[in-house]
PyMOL CGO cylinders between C-alpha atoms (Angstrom):
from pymol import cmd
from pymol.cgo import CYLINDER

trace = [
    CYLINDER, 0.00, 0.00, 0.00, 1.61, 3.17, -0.93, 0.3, 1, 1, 1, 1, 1, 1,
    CYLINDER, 1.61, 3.17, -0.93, 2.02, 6.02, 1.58, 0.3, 1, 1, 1, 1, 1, 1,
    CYLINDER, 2.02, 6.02, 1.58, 1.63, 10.02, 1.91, 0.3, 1, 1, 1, 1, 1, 1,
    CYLINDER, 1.63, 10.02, 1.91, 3.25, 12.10, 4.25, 0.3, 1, 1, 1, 1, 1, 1,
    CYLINDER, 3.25, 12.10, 4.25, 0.64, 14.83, 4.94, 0.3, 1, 1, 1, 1, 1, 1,
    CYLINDER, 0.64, 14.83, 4.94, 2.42, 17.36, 7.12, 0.3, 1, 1, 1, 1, 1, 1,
    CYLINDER, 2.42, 17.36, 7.12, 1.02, 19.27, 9.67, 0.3, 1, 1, 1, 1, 1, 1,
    CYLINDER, 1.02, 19.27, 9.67, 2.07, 21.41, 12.11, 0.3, 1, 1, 1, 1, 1, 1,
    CYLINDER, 2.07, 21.41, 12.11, 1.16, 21.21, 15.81, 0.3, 1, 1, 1, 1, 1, 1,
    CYLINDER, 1.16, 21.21, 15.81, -1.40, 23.10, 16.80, 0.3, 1, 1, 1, 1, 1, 1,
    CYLINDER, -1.40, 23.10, 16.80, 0.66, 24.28, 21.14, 0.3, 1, 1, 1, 1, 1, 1,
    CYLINDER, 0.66, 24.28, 21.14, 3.62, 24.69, 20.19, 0.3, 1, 1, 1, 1, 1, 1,
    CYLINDER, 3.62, 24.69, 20.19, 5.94, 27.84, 20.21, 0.3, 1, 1, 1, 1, 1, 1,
    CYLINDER, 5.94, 27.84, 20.21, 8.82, 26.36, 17.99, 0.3, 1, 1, 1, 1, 1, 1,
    CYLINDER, 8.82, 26.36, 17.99, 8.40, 25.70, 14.57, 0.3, 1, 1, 1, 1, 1, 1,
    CYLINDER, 8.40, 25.70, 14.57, 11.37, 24.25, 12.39, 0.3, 1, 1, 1, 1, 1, 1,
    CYLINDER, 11.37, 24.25, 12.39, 10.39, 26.04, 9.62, 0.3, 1, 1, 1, 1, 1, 1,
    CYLINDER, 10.39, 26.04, 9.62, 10.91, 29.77, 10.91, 0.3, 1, 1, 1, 1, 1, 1,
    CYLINDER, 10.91, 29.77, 10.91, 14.13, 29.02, 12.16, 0.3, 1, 1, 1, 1, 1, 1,
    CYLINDER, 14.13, 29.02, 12.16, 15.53, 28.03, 8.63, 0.3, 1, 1, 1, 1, 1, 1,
    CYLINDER, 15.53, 28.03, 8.63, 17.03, 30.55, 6.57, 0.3, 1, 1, 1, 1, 1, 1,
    CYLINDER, 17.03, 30.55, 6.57, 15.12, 31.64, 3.28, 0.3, 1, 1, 1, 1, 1, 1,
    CYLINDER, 15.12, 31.64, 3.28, 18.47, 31.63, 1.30, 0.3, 1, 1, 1, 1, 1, 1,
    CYLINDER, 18.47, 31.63, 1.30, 18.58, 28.06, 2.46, 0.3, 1, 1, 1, 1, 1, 1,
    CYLINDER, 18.58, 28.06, 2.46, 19.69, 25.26, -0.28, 0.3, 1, 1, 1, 1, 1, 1,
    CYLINDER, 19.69, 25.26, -0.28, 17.16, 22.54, 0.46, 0.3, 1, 1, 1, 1, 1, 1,
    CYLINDER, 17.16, 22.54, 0.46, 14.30, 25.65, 0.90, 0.3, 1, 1, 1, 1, 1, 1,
    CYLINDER, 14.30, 25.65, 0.90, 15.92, 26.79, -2.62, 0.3, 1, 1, 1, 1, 1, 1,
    CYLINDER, 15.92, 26.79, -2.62, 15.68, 23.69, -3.85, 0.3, 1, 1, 1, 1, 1, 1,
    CYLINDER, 15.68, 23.69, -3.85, 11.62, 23.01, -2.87, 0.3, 1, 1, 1, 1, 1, 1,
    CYLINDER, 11.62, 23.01, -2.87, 10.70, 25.22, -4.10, 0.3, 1, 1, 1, 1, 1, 1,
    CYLINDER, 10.70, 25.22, -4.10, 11.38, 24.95, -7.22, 0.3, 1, 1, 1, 1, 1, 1,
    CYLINDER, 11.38, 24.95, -7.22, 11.50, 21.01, -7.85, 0.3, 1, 1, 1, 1, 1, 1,
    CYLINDER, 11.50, 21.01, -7.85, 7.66, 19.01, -8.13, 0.3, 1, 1, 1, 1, 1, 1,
    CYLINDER, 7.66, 19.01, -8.13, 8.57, 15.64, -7.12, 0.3, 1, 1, 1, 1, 1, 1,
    CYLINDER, 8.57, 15.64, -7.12, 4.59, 14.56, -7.70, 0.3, 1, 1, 1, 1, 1, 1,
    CYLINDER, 4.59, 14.56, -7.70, 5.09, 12.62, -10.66, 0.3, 1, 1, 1, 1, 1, 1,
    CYLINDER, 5.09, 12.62, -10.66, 6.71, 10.18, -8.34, 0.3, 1, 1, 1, 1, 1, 1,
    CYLINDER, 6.71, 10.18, -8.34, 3.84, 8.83, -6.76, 0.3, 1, 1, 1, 1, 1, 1,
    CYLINDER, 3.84, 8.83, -6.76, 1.94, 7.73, -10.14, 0.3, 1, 1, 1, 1, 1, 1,
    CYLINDER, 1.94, 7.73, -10.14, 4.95, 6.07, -11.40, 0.3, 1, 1, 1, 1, 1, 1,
    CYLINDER, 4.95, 6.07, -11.40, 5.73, 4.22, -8.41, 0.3, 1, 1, 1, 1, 1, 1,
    CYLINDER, 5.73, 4.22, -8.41, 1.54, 3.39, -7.82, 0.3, 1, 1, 1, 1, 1, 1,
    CYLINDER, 1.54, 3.39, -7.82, 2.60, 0.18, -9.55, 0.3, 1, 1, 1, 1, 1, 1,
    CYLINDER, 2.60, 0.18, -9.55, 4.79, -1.29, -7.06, 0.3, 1, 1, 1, 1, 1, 1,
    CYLINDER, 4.79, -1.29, -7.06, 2.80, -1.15, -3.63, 0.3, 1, 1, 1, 1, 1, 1,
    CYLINDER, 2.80, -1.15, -3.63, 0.07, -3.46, -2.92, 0.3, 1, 1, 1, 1, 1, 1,
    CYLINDER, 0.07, -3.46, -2.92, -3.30, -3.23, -1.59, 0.3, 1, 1, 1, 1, 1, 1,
    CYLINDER, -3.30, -3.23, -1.59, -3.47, -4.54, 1.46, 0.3, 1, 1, 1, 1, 1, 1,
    CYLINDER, -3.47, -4.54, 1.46, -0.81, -4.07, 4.59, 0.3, 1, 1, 1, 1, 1, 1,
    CYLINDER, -0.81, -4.07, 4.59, 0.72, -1.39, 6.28, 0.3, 1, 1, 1, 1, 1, 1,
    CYLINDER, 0.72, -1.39, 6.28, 1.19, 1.68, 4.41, 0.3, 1, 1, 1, 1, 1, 1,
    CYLINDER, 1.19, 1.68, 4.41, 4.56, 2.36, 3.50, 0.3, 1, 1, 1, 1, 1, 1,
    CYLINDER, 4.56, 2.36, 3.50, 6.97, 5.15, 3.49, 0.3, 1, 1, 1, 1, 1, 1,
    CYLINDER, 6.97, 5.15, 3.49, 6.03, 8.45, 0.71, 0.3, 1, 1, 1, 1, 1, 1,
    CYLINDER, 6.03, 8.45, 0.71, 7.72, 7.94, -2.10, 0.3, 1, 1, 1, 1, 1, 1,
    CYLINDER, 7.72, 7.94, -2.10, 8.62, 11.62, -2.09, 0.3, 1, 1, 1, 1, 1, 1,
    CYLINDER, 8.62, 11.62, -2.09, 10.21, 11.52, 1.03, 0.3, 1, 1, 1, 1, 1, 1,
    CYLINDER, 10.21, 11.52, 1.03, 12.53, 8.61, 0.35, 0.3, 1, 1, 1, 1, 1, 1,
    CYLINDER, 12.53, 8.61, 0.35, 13.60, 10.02, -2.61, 0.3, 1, 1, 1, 1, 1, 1,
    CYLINDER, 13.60, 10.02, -2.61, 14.39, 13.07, -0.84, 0.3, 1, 1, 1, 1, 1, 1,
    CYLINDER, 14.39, 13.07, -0.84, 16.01, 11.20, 1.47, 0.3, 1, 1, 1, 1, 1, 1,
    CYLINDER, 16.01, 11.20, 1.47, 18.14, 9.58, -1.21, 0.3, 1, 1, 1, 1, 1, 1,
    CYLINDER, 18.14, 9.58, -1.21, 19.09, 12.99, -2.60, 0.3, 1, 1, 1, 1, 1, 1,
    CYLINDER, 19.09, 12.99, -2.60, 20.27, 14.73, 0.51, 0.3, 1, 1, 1, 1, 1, 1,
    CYLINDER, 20.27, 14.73, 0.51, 22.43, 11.64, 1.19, 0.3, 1, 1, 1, 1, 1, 1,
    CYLINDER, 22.43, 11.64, 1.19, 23.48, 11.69, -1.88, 0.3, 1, 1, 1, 1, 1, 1,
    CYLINDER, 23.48, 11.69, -1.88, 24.46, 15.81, -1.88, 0.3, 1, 1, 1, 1, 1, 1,
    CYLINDER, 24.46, 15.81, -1.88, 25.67, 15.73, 1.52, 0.3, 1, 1, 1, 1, 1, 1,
    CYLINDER, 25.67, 15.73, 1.52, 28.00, 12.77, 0.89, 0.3, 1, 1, 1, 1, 1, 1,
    CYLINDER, 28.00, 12.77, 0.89, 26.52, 10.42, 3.17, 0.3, 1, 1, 1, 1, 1, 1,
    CYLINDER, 26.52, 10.42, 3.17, 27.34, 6.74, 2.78, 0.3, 1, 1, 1, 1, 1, 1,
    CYLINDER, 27.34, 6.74, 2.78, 26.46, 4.47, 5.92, 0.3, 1, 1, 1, 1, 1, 1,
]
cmd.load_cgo(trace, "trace")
């Protein structure tokens, strides 16, 4: 079964991550101007129907790309 992240913010808190990143910011940059939708109809395919749901498809590949800019191997 394929997965969506559907972010939210919390409704009592003070902090949010999101104000305390820079707008000049690469990966900010970088969201805003790259539409990783057209994963999640080519990878439909591939999950099944029934079972847990797994892990977006956009955020694993967005995991993949920051360890892959970043350098990170293990």
């Amino acid at each position: 079964m394929q997965g969506k992240k559907n972010y939210q913010e919390k409704l009592f808190t003070s902090f949010k991550l999101s104000d305390r990143v820079s707008k000049e910011n690469f990966y900010r940059r970088l969201k805003e101007v790259l539409d990783l939708d057209f994963l999640y109809p080519l990878t439909n395919k591939f999950y099944g129907q029934s079972g847990q749901k797994s892990i977006d498809p956009v955020v694993f590949f967005k995991i993949c790309l920051v360890g892959y800019l970043e350098n990170i191997t293990t």
